[in-house]
C-alpha positions in Angstrom: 10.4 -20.7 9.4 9.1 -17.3 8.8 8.4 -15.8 4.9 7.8 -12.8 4.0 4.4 -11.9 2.0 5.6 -10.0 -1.0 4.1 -6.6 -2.1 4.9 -4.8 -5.3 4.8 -1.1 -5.1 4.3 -1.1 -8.7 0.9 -2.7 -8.5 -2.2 -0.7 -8.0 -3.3 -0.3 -4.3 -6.5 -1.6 -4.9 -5.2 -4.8 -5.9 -2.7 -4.7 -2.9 -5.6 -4.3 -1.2 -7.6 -7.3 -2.5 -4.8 -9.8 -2.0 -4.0 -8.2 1.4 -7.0 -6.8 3.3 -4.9 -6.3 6.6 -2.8 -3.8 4.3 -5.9 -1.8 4.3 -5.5 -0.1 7.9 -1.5 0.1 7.9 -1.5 2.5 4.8 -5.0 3.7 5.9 -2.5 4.5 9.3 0.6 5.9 7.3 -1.7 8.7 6.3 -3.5 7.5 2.9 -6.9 8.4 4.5 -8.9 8.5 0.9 -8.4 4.7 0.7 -10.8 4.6 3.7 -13.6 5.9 1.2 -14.4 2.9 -0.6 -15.3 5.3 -3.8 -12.0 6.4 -3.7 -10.5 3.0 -2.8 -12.5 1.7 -6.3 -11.7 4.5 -8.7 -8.1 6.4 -7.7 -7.2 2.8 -6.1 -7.6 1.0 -8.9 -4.9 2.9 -11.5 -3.1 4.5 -9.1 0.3 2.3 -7.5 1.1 2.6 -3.9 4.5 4.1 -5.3 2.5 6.8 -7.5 0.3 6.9 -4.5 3.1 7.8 -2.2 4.2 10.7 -4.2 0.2 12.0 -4.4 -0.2 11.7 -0.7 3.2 13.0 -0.1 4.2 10.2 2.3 7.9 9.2 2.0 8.4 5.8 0.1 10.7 4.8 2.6 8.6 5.1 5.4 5.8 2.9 3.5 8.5 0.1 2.9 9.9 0.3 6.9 6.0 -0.2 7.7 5.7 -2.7 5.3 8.8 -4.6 6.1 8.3 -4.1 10.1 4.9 -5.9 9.5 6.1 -8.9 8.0 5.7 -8.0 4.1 8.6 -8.2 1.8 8.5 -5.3 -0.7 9.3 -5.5 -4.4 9.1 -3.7 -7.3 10.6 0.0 -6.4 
């Protein structure tokens, strides 16, 4: 049997981060570079959602949720 790990666009992506380190590189790869700065990571990442974030970085929402879902994640909270 095979679950999904749930992520909540709605949360900050710090805290996505923390609960998920592997998520780290995928967005990292999707083109949020900053959260490779761990200054950035602590402050933006902190109060800033990965569905704010998406709209910031300009990278389509549902291109973060195919990654996600193609990765094993299941993805709540749009």
């Amino acid at each position: 049997v095979f679950f999904f790990i749930p992520i909540d666009l709605s949360q900050p992506v710090a805290t996505i981060i923390k609960e998920h380190p592997e998520v780290k590189e995928l967005l990292i790869n999707l083109g949020f570079k900053p959260l490779s700065n761990p200054a950035m990571l602590n402050t933006v990442g902190k109060v800033t959602s990965l569905k704010a974030g998406s709209k910031l970085a300009n990278i389509p929402l549902d291109k973060i949720k195919q990654t996600l879902l193609s990765n094993g994640y299941d993805v709540i909270g749009d």
